[in-house]
C-alpha positions as CSV (number, residue, x, y, z in Angstrom):
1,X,-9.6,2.5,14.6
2,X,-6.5,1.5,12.6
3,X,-5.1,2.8,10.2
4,X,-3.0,1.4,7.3
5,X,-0.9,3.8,5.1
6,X,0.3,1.7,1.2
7,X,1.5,2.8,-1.4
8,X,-1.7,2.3,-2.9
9,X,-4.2,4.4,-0.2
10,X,-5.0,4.2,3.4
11,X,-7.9,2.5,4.8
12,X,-8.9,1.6,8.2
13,X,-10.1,-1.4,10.2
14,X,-12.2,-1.7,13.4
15,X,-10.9,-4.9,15.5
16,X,-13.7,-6.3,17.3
17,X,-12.0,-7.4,21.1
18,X,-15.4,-8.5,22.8
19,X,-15.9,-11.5,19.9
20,X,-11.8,-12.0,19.4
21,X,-10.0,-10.8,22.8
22,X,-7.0,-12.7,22.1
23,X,-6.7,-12.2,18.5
24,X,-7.1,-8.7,19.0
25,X,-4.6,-8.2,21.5
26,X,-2.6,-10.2,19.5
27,X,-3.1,-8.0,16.4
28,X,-2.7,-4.8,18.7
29,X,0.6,-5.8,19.9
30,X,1.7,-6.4,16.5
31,X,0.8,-2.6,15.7
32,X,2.2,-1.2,18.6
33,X,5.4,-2.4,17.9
34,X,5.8,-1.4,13.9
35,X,5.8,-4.7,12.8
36,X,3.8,-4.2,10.1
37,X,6.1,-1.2,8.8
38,X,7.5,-1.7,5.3
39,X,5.8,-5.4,5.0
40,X,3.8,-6.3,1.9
41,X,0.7,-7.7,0.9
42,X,2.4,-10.5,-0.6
43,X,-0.6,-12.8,-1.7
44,X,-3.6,-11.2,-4.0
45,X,-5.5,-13.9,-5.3
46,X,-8.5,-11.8,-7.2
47,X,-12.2,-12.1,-5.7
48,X,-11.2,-14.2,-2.9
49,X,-8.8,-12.5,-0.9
50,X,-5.7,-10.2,0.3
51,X,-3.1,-11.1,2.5
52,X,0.1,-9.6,4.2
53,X,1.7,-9.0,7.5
54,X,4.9,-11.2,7.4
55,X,6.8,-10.6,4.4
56,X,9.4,-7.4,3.3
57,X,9.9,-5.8,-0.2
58,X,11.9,-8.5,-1.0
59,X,9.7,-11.3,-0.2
60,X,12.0,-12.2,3.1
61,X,9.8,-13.3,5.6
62,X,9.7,-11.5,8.8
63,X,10.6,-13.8,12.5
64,X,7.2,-13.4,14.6
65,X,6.3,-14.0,17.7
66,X,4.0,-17.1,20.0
67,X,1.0,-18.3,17.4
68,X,-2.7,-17.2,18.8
69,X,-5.1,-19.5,19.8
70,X,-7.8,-19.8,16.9
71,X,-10.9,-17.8,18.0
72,X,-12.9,-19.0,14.7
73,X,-15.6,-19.8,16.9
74,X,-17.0,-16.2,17.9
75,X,-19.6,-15.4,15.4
76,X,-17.6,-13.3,13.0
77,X,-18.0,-14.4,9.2
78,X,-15.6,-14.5,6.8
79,X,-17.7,-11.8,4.3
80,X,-16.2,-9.0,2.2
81,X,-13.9,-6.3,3.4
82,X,-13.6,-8.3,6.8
83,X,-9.5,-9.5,8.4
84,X,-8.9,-12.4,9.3
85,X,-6.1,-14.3,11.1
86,X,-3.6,-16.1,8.4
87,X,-3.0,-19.7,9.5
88,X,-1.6,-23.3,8.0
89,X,-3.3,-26.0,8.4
90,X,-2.1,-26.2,11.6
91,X,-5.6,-24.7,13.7
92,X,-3.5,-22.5,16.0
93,X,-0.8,-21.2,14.1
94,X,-1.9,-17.8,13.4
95,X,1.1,-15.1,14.6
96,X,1.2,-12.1,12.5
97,X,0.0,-12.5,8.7
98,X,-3.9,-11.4,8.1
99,X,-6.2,-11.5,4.8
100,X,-9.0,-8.9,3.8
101,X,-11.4,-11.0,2.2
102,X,-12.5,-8.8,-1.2
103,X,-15.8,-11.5,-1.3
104,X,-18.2,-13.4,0.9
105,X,-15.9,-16.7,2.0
106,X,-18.5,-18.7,4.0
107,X,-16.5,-22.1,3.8
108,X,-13.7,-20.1,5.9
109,X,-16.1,-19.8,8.9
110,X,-16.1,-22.2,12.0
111,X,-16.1,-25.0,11.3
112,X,-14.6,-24.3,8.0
113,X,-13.5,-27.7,6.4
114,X,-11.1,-28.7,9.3
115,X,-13.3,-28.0,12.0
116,X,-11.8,-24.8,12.8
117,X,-12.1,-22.6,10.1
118,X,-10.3,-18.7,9.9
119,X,-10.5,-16.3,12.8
120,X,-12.6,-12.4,12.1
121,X,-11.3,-10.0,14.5
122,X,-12.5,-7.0,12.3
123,X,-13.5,-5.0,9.1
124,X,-12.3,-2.4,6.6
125,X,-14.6,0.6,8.2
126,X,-13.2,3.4,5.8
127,X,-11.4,3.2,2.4
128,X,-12.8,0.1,0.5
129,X,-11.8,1.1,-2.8
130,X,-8.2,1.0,-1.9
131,X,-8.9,-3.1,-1.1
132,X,-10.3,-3.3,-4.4
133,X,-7.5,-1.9,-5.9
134,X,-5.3,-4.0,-4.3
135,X,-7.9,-6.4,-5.1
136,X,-7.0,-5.8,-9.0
137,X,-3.4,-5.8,-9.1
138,X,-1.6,-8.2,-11.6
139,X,0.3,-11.2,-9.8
140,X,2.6,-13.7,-10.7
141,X,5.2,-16.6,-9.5
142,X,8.2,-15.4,-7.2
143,X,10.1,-18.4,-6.3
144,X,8.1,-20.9,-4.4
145,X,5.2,-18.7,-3.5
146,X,2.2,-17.9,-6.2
147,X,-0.2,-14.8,-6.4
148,X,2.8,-12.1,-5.6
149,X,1.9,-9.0,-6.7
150,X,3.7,-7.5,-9.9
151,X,4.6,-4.5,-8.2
152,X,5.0,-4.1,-4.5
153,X,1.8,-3.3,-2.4
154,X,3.7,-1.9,0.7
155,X,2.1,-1.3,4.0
156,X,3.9,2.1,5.1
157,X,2.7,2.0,8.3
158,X,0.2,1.4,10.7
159,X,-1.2,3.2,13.6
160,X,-3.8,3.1,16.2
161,X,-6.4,6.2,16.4
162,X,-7.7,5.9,19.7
């Protein structure tokens, strides 16, 4: 299990490394190293989805490491209070940024629109209501990027319960 401490709530995730092994590990690696401390979810767009895991307070954006090979294909579906991998429109350009899907998102499952679609590797287990809070938060324009959060929804830290 993982935990995720906000400033919001906690809630924890179950990573499913059978169906996403490499997105997983990926992920994992991520968390052991405290990447995600002090990051923001820095995209809230309402009913469809929360994302986070590459941006500080200040909306500078964190240097990651290799991009993941897009595992899309495994089963998982992109339905409420599941993560998935954060990617451009490039297929395998996933690194370290994730979304929480806070509804069903069927056209983001293999093959999606581009043939690939957006990669499960897990799902919010415990503490649901703190992803609909964050879910409900206002958002607005911060330079160039849309959907920012008002007021900061900061990812404290994250840890592994093994």
């Amino acid at each position: 299990m993982i935990i995720f401490e906000t400033n919001i709530g906690e809630f924890c995730i179950e990573i499913d490394v059978n169906k996403a092994p490499k997105t997983a590990e990926n992920f994992i690696n991520y968390v052991e190293s405290d990447f995600y401390k002090d990051t923001i979810f820095h995209r809230v767009i309402k009913n469809f989805m929360i994302q986070g895991g590459g941006f500080t307070e200040d909306m500078g954006e964190k240097s990651t490491k290799s991009e993941v090979e897009n595992e899309a294909k495994n089963g998982l579906k992109n339905t409420k209070y599941t993560i998935a991998m954060a990617r451009t429109t490039m297929p395998h350009s996933a690194s370290s940024q994730f979304f929480i899907n806070t509804s069903d998102n069927n056209f983001l499952d293999y093959p999606g629109q581009d043939g690939w679609g957006y990669c499960v590797f897990g799902e919010v287990v415990k503490g649901q209501d703190v992803i609909d809070k964050i879910n409900n938060v206002t958002t607005s324009h911060h330079g160039m990027h849309a959907d920012v959060p008002n007021d900061n929804v900061i990812i404290k830290k994250v840890t592994i319960k093994k």
